[in-house]
CHARMM internal coordinates of N, CA and C (Angstrom, degrees):
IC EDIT
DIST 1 N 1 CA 1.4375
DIST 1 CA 1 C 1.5233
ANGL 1 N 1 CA 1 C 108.79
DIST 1 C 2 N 1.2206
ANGL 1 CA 1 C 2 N 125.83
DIHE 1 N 1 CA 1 C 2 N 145.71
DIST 2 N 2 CA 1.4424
ANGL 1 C 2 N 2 CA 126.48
DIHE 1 CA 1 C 2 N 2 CA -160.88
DIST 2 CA 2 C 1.7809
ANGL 2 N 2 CA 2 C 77.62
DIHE 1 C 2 N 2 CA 2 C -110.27
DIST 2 C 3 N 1.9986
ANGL 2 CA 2 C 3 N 85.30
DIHE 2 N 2 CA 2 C 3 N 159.51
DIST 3 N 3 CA 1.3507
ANGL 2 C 3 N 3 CA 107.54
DIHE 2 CA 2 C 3 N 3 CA -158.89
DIST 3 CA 3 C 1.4721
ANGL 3 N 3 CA 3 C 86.21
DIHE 2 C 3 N 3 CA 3 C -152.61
DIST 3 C 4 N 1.3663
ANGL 3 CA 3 C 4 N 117.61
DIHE 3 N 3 CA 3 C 4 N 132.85
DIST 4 N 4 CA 1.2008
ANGL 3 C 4 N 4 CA 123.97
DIHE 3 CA 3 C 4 N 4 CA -174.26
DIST 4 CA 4 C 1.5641
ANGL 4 N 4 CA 4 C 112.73
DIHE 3 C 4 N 4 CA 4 C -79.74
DIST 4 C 5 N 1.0854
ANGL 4 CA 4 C 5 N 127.99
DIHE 4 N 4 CA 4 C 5 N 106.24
DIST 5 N 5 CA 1.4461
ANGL 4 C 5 N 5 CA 122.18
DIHE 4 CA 4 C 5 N 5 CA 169.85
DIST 5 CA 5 C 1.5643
ANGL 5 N 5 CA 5 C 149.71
DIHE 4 C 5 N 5 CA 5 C -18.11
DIST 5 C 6 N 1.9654
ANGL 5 CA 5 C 6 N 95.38
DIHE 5 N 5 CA 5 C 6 N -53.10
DIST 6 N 6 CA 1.3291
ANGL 5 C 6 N 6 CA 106.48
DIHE 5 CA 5 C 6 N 6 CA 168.34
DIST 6 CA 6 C 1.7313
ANGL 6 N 6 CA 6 C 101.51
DIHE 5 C 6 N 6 CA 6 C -127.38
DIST 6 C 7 N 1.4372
ANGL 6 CA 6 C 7 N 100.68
DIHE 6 N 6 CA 6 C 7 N 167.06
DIST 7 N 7 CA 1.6532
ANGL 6 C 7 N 7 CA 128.18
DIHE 6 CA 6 C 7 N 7 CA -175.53
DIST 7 CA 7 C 1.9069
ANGL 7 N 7 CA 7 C 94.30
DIHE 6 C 7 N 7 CA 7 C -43.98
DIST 7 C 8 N 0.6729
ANGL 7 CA 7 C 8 N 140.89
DIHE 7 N 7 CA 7 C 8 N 126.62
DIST 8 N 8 CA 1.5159
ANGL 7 C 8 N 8 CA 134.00
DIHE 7 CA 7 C 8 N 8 CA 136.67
DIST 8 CA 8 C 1.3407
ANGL 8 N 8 CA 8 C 129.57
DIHE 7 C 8 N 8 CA 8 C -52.78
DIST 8 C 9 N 1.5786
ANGL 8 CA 8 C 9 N 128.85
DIHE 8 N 8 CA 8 C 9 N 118.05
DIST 9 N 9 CA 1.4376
ANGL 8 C 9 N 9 CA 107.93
DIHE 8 CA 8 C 9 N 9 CA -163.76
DIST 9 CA 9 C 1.2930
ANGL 9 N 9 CA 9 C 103.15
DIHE 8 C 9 N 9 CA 9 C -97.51
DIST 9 C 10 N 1.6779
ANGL 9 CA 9 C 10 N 124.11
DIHE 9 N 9 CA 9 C 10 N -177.31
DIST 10 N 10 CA 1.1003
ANGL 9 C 10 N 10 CA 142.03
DIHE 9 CA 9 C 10 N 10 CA -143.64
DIST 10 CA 10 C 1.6412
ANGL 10 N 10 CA 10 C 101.48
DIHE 9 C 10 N 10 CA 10 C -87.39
DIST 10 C 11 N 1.6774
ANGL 10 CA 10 C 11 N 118.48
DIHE 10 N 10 CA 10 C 11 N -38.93
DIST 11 N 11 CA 1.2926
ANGL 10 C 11 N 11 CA 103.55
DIHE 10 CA 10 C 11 N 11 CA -173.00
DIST 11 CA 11 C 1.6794
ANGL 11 N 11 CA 11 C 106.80
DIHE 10 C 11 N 11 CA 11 C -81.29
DIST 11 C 12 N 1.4667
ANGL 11 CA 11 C 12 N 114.79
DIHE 11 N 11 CA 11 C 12 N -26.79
DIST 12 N 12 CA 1.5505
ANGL 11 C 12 N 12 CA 117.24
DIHE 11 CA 11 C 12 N 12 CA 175.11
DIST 12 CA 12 C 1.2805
ANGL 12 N 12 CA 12 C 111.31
DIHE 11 C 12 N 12 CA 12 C -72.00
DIST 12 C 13 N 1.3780
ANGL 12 CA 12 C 13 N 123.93
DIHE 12 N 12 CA 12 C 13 N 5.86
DIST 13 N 13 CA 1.7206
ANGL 12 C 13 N 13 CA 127.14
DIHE 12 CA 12 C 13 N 13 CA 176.35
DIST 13 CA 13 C 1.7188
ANGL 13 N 13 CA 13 C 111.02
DIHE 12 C 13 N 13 CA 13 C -97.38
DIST 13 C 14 N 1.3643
ANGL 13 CA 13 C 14 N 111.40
DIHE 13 N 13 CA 13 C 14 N -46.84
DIST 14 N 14 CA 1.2709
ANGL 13 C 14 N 14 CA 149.24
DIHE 13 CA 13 C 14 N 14 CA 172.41
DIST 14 CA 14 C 1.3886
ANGL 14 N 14 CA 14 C 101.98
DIHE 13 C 14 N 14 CA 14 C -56.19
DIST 14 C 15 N 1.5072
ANGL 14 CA 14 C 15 N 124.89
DIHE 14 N 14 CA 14 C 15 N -51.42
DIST 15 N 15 CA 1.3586
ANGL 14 C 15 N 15 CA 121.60
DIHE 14 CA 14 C 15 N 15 CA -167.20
DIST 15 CA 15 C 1.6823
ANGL 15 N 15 CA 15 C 106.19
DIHE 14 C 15 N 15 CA 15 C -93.52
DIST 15 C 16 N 1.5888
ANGL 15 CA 15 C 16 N 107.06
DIHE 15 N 15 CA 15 C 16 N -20.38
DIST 16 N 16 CA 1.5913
ANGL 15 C 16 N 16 CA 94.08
DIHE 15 CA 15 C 16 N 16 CA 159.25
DIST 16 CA 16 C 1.3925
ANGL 16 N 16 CA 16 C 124.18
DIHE 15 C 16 N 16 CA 16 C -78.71
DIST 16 C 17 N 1.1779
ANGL 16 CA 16 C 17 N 129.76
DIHE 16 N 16 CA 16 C 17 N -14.30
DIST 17 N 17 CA 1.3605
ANGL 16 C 17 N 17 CA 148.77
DIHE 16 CA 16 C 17 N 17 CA -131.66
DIST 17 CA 17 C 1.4409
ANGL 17 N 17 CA 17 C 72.31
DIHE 16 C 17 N 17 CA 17 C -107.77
DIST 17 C 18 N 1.5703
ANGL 17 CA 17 C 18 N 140.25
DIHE 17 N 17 CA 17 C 18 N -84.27
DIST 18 N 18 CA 1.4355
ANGL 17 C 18 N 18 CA 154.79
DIHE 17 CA 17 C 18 N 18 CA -155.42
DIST 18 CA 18 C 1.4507
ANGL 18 N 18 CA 18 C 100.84
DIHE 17 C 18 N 18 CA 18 C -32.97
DIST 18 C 19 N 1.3034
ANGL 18 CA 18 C 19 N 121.30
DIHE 18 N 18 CA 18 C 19 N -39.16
DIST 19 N 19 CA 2.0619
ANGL 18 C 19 N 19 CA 110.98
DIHE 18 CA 18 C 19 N 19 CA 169.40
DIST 19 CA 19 C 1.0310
ANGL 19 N 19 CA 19 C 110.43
DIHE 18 C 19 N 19 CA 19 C -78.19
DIST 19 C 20 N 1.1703
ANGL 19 CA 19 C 20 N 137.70
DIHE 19 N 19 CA 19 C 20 N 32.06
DIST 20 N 20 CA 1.6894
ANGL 19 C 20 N 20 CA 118.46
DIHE 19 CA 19 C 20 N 20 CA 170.43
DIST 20 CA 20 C 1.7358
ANGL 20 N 20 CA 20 C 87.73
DIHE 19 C 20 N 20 CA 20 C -114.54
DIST 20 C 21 N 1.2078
ANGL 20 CA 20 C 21 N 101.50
DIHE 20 N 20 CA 20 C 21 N 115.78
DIST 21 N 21 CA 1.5278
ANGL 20 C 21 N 21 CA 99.32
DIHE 20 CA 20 C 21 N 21 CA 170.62
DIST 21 CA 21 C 1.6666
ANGL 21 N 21 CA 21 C 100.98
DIHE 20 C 21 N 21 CA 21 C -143.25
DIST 21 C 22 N 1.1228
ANGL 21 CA 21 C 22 N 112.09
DIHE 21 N 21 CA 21 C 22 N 160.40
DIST 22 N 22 CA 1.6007
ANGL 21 C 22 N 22 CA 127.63
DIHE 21 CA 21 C 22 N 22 CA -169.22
DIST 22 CA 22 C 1.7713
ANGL 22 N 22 CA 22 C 95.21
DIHE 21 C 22 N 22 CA 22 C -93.01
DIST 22 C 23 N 1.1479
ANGL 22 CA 22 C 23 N 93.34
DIHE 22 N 22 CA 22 C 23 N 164.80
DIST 23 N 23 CA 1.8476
ANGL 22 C 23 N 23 CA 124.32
DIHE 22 CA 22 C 23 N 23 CA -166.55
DIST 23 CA 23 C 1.9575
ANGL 23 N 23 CA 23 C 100.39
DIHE 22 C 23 N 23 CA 23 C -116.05
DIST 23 C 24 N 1.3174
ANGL 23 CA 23 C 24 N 121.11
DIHE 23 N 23 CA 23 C 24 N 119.56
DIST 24 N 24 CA 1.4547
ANGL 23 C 24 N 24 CA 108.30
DIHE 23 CA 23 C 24 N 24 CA -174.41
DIST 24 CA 24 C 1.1987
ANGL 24 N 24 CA 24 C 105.46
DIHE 23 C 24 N 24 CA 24 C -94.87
DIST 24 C 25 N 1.9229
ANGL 24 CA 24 C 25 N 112.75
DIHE 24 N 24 CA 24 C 25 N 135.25
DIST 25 N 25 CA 1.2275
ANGL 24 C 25 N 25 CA 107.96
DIHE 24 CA 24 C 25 N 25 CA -156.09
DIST 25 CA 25 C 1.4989
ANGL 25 N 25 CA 25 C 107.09
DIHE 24 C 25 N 25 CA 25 C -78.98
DIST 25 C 26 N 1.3838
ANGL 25 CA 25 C 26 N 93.54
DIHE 25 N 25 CA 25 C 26 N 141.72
DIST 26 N 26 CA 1.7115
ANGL 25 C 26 N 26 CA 118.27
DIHE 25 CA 25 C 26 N 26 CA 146.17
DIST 26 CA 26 C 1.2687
ANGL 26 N 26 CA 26 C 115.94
DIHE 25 C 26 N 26 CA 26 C 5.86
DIST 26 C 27 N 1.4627
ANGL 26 CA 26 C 27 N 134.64
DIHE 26 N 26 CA 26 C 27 N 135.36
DIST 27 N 27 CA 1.4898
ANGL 26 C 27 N 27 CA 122.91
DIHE 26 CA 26 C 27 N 27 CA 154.11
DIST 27 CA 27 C 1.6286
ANGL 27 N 27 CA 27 C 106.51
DIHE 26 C 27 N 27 CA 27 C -141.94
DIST 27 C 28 N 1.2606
ANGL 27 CA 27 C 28 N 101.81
DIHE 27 N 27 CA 27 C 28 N 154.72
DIST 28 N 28 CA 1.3930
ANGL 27 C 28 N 28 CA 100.58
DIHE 27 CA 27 C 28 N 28 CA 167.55
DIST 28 CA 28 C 1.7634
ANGL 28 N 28 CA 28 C 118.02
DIHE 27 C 28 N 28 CA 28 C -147.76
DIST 28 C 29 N 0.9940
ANGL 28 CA 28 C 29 N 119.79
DIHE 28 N 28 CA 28 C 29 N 168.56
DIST 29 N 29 CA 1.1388
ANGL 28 C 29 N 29 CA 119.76
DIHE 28 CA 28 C 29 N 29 CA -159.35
DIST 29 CA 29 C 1.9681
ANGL 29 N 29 CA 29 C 100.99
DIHE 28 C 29 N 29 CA 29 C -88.69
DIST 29 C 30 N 1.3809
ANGL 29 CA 29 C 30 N 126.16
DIHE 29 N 29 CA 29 C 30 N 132.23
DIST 30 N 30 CA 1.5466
ANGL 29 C 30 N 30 CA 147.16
DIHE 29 CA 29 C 30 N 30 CA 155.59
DIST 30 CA 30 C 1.7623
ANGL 30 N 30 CA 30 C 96.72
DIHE 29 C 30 N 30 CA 30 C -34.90
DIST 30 C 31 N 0.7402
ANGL 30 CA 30 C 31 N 103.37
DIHE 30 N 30 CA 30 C 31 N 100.30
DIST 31 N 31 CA 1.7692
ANGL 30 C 31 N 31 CA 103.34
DIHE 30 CA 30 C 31 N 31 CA 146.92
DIST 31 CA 31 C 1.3712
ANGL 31 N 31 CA 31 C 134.53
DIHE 30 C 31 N 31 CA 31 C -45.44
DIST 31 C 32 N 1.6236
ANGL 31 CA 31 C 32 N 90.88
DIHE 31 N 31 CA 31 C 32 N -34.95
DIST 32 N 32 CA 1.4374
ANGL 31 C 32 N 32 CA 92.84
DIHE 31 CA 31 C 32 N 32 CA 177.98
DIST 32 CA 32 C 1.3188
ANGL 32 N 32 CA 32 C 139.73
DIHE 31 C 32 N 32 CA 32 C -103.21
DIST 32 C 33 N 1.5862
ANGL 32 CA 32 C 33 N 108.70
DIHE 32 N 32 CA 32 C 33 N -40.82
DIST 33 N 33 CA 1.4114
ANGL 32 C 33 N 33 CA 135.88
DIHE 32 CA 32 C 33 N 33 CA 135.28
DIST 33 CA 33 C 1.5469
ANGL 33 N 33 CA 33 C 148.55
DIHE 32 C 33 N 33 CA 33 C -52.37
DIST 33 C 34 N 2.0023
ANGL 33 CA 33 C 34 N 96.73
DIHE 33 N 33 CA 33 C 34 N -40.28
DIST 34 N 34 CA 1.0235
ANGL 33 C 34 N 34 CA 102.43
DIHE 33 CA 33 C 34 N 34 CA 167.21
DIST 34 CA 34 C 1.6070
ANGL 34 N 34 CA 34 C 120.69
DIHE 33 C 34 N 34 CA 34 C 87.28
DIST 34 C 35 N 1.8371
ANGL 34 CA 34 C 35 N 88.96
DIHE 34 N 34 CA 34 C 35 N 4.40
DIST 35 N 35 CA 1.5481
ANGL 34 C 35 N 35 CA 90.84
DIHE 34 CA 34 C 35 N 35 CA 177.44
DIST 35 CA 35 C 1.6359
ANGL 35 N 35 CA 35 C 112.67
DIHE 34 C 35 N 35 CA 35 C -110.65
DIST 35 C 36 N 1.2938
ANGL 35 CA 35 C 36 N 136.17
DIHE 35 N 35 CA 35 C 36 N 168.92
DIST 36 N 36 CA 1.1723
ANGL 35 C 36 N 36 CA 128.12
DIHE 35 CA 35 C 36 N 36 CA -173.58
DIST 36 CA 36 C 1.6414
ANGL 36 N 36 CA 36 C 125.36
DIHE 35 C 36 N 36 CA 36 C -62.66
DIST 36 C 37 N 1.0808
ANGL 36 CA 36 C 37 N 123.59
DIHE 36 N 36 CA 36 C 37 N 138.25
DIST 37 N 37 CA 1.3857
ANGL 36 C 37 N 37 CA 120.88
DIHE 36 CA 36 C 37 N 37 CA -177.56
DIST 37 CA 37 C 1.6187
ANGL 37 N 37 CA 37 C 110.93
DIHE 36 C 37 N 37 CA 37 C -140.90
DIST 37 C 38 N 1.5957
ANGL 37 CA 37 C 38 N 130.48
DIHE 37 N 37 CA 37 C 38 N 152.76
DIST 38 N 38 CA 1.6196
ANGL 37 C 38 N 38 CA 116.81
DIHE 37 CA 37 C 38 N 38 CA 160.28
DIST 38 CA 38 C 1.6478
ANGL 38 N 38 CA 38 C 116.51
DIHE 37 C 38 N 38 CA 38 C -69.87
DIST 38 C 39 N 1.6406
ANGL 38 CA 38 C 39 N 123.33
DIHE 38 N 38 CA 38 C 39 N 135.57
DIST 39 N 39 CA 0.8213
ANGL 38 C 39 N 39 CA 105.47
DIHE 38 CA 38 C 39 N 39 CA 145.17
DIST 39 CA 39 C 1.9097
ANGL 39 N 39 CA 39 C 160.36
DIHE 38 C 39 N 39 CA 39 C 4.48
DIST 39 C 40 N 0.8337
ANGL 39 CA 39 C 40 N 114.93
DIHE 39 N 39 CA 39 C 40 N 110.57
DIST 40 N 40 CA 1.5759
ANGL 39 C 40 N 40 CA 105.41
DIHE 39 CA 39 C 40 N 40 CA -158.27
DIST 40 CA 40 C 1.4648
ANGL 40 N 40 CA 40 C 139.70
DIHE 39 C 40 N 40 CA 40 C 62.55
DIST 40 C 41 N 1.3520
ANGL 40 CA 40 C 41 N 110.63
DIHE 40 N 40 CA 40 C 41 N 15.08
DIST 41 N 41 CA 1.7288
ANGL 40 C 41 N 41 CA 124.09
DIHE 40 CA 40 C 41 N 41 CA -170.52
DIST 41 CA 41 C 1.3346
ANGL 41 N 41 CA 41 C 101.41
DIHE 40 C 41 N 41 CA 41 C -144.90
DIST 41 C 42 N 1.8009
ANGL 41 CA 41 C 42 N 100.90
DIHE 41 N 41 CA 41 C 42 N 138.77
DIST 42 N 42 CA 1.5330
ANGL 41 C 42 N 42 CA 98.04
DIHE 41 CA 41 C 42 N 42 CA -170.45
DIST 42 CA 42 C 1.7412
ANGL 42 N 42 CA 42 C 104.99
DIHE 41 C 42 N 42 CA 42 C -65.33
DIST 42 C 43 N 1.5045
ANGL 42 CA 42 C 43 N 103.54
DIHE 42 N 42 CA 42 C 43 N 171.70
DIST 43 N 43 CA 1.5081
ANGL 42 C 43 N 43 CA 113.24
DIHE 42 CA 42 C 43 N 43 CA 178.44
DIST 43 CA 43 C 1.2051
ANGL 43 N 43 CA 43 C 115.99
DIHE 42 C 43 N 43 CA 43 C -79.24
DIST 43 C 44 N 1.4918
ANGL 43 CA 43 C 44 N 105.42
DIHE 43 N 43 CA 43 C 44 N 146.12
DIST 44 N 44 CA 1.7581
ANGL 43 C 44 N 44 CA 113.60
DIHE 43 CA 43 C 44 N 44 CA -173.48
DIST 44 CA 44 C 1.4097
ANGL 44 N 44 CA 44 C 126.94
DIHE 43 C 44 N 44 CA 44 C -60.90
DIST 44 C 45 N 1.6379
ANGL 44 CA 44 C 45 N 96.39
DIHE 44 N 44 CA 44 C 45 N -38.10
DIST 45 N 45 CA 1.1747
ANGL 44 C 45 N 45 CA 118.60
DIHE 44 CA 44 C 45 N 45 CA 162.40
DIST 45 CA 45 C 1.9370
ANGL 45 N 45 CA 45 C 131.88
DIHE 44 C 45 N 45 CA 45 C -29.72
DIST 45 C 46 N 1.9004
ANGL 45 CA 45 C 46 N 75.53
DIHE 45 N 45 CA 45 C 46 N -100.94
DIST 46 N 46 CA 1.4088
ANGL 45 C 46 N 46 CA 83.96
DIHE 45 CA 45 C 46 N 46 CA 169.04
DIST 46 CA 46 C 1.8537
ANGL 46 N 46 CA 46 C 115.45
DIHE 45 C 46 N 46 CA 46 C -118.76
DIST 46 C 47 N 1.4927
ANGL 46 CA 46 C 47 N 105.52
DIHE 46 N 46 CA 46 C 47 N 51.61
DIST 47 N 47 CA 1.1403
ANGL 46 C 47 N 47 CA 102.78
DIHE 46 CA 46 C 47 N 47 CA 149.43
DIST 47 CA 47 C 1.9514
ANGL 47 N 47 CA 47 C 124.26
DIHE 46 C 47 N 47 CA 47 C 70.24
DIST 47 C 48 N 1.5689
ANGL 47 CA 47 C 48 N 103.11
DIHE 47 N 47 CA 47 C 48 N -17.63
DIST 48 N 48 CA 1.2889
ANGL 47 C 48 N 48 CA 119.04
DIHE 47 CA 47 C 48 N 48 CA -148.54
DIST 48 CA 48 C 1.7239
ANGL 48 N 48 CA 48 C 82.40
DIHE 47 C 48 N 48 CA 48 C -92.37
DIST 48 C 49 N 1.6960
ANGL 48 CA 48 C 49 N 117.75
DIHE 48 N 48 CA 48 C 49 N 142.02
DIST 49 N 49 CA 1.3883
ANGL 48 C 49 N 49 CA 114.29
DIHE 48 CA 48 C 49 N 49 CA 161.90
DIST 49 CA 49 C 2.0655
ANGL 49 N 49 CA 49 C 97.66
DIHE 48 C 49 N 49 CA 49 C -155.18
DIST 49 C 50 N 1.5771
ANGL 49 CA 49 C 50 N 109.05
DIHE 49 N 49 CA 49 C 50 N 149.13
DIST 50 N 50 CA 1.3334
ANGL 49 C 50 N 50 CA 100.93
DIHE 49 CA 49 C 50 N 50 CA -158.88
DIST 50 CA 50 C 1.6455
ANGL 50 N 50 CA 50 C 113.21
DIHE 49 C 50 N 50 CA 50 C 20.00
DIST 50 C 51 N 1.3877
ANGL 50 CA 50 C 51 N 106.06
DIHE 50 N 50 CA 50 C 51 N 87.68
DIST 51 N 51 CA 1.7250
ANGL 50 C 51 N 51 CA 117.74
DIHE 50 CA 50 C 51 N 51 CA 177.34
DIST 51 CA 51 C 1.0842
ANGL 51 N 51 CA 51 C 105.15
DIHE 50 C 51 N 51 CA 51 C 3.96
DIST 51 C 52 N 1.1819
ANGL 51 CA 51 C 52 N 120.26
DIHE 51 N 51 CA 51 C 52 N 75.49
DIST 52 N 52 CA 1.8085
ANGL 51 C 52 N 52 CA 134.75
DIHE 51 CA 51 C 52 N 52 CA 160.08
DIST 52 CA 52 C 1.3105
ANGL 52 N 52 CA 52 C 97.78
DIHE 51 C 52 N 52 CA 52 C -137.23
DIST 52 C 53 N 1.5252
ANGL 52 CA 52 C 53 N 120.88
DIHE 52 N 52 CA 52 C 53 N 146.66
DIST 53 N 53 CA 1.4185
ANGL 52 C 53 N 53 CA 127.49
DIHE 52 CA 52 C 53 N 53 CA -175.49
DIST 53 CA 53 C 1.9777
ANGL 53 N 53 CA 53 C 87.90
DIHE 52 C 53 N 53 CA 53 C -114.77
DIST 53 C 54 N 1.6454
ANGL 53 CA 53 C 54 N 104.09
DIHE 53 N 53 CA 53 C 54 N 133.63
DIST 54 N 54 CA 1.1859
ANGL 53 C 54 N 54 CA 112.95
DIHE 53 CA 53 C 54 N 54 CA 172.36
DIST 54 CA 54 C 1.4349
ANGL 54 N 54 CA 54 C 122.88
DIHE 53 C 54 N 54 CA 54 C -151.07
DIST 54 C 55 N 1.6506
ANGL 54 CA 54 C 55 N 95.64
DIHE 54 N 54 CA 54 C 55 N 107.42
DIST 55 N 55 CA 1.6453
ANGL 54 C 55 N 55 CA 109.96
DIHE 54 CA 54 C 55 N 55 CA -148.39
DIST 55 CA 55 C 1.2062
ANGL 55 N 55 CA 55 C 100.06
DIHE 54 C 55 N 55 CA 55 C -76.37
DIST 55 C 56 N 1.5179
ANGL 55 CA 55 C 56 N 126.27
DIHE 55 N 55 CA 55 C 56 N 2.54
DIST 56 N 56 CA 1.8113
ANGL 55 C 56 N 56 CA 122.89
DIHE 55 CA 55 C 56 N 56 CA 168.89
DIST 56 CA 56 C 2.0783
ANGL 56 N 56 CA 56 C 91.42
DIHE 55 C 56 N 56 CA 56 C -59.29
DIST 56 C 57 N 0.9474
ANGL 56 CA 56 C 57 N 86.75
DIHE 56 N 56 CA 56 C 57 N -57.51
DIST 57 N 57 CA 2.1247
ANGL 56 C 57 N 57 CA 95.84
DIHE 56 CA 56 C 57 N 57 CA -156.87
DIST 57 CA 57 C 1.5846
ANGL 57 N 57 CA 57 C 105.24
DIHE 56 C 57 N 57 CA 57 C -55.80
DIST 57 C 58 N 1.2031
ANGL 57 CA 57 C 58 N 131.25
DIHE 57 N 57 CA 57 C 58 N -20.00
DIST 58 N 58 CA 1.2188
ANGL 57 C 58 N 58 CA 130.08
DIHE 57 CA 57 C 58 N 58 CA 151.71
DIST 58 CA 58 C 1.7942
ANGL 58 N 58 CA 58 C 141.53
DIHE 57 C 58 N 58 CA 58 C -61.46
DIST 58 C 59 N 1.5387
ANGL 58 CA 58 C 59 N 101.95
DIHE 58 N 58 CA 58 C 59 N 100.24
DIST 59 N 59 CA 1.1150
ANGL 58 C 59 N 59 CA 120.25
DIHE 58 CA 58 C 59 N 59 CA -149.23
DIST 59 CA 59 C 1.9018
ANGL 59 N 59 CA 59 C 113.45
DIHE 58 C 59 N 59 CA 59 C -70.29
DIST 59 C 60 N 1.3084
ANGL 59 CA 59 C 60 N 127.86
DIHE 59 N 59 CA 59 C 60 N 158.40
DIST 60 N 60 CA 1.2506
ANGL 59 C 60 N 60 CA 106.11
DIHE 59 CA 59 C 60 N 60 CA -162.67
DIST 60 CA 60 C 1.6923
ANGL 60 N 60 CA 60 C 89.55
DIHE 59 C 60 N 60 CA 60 C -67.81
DIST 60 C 61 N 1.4523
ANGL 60 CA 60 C 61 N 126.91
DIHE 60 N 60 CA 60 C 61 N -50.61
DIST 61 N 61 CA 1.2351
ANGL 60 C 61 N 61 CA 126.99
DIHE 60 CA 60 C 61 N 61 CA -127.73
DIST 61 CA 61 C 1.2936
ANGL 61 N 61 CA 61 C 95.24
DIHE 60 C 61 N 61 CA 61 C -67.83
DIST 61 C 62 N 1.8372
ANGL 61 CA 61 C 62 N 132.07
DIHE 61 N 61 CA 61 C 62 N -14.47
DIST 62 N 62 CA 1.2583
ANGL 61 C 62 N 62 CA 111.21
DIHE 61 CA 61 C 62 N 62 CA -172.59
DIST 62 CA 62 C 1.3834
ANGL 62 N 62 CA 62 C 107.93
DIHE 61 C 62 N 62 CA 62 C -111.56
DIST 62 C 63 N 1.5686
ANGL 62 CA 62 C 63 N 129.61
DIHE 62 N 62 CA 62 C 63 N 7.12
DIST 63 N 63 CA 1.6942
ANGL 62 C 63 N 63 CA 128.26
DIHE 62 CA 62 C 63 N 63 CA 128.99
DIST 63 CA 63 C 1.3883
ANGL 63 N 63 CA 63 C 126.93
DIHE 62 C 63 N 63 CA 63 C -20.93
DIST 63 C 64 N 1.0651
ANGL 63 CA 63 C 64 N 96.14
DIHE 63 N 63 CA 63 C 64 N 113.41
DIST 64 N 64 CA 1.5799
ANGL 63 C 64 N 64 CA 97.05
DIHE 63 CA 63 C 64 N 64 CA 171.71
DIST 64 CA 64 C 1.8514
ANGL 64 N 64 CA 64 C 116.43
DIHE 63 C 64 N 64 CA 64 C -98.14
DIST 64 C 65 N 1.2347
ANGL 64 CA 64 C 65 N 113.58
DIHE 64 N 64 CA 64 C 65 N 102.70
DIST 65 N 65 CA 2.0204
ANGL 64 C 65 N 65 CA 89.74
DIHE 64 CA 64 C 65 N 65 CA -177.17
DIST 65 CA 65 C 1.6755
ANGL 65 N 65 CA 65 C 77.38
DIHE 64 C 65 N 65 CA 65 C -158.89
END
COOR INIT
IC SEED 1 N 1 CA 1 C
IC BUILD
């Protein structure tokens, strides 16, 4: 296993570090609701994905009782 020889310093850590950046996810619009959801996963909303209702994906906070 290779082992780096010397210390790595802070701005050559920093300046590799600066390309790792995140991708903002995807959205697409509910078919059914009409509210935002990711791609391929039922909606948070109302739960609905390829017109199947699936009361796991329904989140408490948007229950009303």
């Amino acid at each position: 296993m290779a082992v780096p020889k010397r210390k790595m310093s802070r701005s050559n850590t920093r300046a590799r570090r600066s390309q790792w950046k995140t991708t903002a996810t995807a959205l697409t619009t509910c078919p059914q609701c009409k509210a935002n959801k990711q791609p391929h996963m039922a909606c948070p909303t109302c739960g609905v994905y390829n017109n199947r209702t699936y009361a796991a994906a329904v989140r408490t906070e948007h229950e009303v009782g």
